[in-house]
C-alpha positions in Angstrom: -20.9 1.4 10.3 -18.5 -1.4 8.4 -16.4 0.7 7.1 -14.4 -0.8 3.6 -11.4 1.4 3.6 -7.9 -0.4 4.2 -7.8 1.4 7.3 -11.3 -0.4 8.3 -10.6 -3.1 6.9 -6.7 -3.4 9.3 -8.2 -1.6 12.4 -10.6 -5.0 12.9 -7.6 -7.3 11.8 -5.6 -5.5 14.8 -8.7 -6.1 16.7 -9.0 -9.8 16.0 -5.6 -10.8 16.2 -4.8 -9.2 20.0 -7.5 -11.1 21.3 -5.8 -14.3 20.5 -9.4 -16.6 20.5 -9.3 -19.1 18.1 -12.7 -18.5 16.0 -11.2 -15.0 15.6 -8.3 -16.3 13.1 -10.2 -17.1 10.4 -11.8 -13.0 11.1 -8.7 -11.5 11.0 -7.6 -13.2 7.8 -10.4 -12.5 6.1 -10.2 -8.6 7.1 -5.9 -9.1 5.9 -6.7 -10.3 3.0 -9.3 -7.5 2.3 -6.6 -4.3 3.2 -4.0 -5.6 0.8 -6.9 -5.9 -1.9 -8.0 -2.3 -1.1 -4.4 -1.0 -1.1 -3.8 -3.1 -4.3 -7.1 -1.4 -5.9 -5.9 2.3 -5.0 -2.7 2.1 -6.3 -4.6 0.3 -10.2 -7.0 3.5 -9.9 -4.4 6.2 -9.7 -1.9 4.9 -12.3 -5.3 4.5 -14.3 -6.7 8.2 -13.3 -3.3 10.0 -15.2 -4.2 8.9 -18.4 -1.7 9.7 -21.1 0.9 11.0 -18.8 1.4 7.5 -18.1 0.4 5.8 -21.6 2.9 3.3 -22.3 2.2 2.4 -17.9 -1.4 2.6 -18.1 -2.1 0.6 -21.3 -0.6 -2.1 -18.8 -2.3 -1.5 -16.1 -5.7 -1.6 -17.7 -5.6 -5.1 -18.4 -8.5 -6.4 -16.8 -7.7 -8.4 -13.7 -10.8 -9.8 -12.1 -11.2 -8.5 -8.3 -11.2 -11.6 -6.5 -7.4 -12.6 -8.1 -5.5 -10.7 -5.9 -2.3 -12.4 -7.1 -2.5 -11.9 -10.5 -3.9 -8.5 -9.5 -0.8 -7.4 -7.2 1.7 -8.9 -10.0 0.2 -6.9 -12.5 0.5 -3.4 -10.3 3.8 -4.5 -9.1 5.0 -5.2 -12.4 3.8 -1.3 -13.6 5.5 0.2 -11.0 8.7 -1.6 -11.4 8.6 -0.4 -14.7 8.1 3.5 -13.3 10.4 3.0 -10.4 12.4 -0.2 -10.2 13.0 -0.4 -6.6 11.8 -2.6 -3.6 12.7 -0.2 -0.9 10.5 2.3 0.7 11.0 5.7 -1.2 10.9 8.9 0.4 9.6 12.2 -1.6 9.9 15.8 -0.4 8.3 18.1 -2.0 8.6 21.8 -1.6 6.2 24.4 -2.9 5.8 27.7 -2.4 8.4 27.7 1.0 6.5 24.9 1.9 7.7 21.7 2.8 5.8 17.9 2.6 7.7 14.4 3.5 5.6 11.6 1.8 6.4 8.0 1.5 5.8 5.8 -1.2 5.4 1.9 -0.2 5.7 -0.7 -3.6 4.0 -4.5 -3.6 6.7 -6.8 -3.0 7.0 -10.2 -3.5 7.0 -11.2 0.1 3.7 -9.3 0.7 2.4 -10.8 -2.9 3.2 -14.4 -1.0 0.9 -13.9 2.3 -2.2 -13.7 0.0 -2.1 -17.9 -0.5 -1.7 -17.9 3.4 -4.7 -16.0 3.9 -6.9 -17.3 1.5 -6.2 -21.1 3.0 -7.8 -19.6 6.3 -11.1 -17.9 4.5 -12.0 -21.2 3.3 -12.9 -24.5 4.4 -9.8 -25.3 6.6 -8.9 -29.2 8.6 -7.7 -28.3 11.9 -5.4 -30.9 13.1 -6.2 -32.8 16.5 -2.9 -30.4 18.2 -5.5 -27.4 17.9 -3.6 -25.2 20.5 -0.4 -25.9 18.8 -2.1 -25.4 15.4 -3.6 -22.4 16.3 -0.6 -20.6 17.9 1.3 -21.1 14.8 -0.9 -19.7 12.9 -1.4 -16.6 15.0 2.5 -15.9 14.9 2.2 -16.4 11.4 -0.7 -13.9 10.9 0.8 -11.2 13.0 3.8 -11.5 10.9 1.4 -10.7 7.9 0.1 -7.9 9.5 2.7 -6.2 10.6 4.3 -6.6 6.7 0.7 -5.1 5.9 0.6 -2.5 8.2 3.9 -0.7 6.9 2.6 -1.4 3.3 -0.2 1.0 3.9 1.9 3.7 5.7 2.8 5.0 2.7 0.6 7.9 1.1 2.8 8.6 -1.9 0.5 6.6 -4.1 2.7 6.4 -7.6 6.4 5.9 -7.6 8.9 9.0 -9.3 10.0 8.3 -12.9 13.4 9.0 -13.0 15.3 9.6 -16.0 18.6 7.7 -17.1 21.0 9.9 -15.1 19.5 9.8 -12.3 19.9 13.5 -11.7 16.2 14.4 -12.0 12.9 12.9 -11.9 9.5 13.4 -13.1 6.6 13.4 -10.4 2.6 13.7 -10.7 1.4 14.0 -7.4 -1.0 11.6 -6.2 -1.1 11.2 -2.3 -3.2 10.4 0.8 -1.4 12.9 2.9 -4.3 14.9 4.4 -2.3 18.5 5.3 -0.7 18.1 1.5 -4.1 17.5 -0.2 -5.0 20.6 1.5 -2.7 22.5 0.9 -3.0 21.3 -3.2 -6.4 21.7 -3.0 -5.9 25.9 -2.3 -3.6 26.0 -5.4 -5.7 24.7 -7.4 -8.4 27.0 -6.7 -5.7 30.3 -6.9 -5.9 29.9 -11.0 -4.5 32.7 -11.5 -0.7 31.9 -10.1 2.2 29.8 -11.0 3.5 27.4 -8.5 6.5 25.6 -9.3 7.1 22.6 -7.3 10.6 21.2 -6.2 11.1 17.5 -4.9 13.4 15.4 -4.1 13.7 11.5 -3.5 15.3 9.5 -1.0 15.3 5.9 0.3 14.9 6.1 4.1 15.0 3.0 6.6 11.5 2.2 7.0 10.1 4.8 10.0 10.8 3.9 13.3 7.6 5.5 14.7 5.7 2.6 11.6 7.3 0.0 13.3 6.3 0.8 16.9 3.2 1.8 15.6 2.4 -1.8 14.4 3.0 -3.6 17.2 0.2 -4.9 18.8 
């Protein structure tokens, strides 16, 4: 099965790009190109899914952005959640319910990933490859590894909307939207408990980026 989830989409990118043959290349940045528009997608659909929680955010973000302009498509996400959260560090959230505890991350859309896209989409088109192919073609490998690693910590993250924090600083406002599997569980059983209160304590934090990420990307 092909499967069309950013994790998909990277897993064959990973694939491609450790096997170093040249037709591969022009694979792998195909497969890039298509995790960062996934990821990119996710993050439009849950700003989108709050609704009015996030009116004066989501009036923004539903300004149509066709698909295939990932630029102007990343810009416009980045742009909202810089408006939410203005930071371009990884931010950590810790939430605490009920005596229990969950560490997410959230990841935002930086510039520097925003500038791989034009890289990419030169190698999914019709590219001139010089006469120096082996030269040509190691250069660009280092260069798309580079991209993939960048990628790969961009979709660590499964906090999937940056914490509104008020003008002091001293609190902050959170809906919870997340990939973390254990979390969405967990949610998942309050939700169906109707009946109870749960209040939810969180805290942020900006973190260096995980060590275990960056082993973890590698290849």
């Amino acid at each position: 099965m092909y499967g069309t989830g950013a994790s998909d989409y990277l897993e064959r990118a990973r694939l491609l790009i450790r096997s170093r043959k040249k037709e591969n290349l022009f694979y792998a940045a195909l497969e890039l190109r298509n995790t960062f528009q996934s990821r990119v997608d996710l993050y439009k659909e849950v700003i989108e899914s709050f609704g009015s929680d996030y009116d004066s955010y989501t009036r923004k973000a539903c300004k149509y952005v066709q698909g295939w302009r990932l630029k102007d498509g990343a810009k416009h996400v980045r742009k909202v959640h810089r408006e939410i959260h203005y930071t371009d560090d990884v931010v950590g959230i810790k939430y605490e319910i009920k005596g229990n505890e969950f560490l997410t991350y959230y990841t935002p859309i930086t510039e520097r990933l925003i500038s791989h896209v034009d890289f990419l989409n030169a190698l999914s088109h019709n590219v001139r490859i010089p006469d120096n192919q082996d030269d040509w073609f190691k250069e660009k490998f280092d260069k798309i590894f580079k991209i993939y690693k960048d990628i790969y910590l961009f979709c660590k993250g499964d906090n999937l909307l940056p914490p509104i924090e008020d003008p002091k600083n001293t609190v902050f406002e959170m809906n919870i939207a997340t990939n973390h599997q254990e979390f969405m569980d967990f949610l998942g059983d309050l939700v169906k408990d109707k009946a109870a209160s749960h209040p939810c304590n969180a805290e942020i934090f900006f973190p260096e980026t995980p060590r275990e990420w960056i082993e973890e990307s590698k290849l």
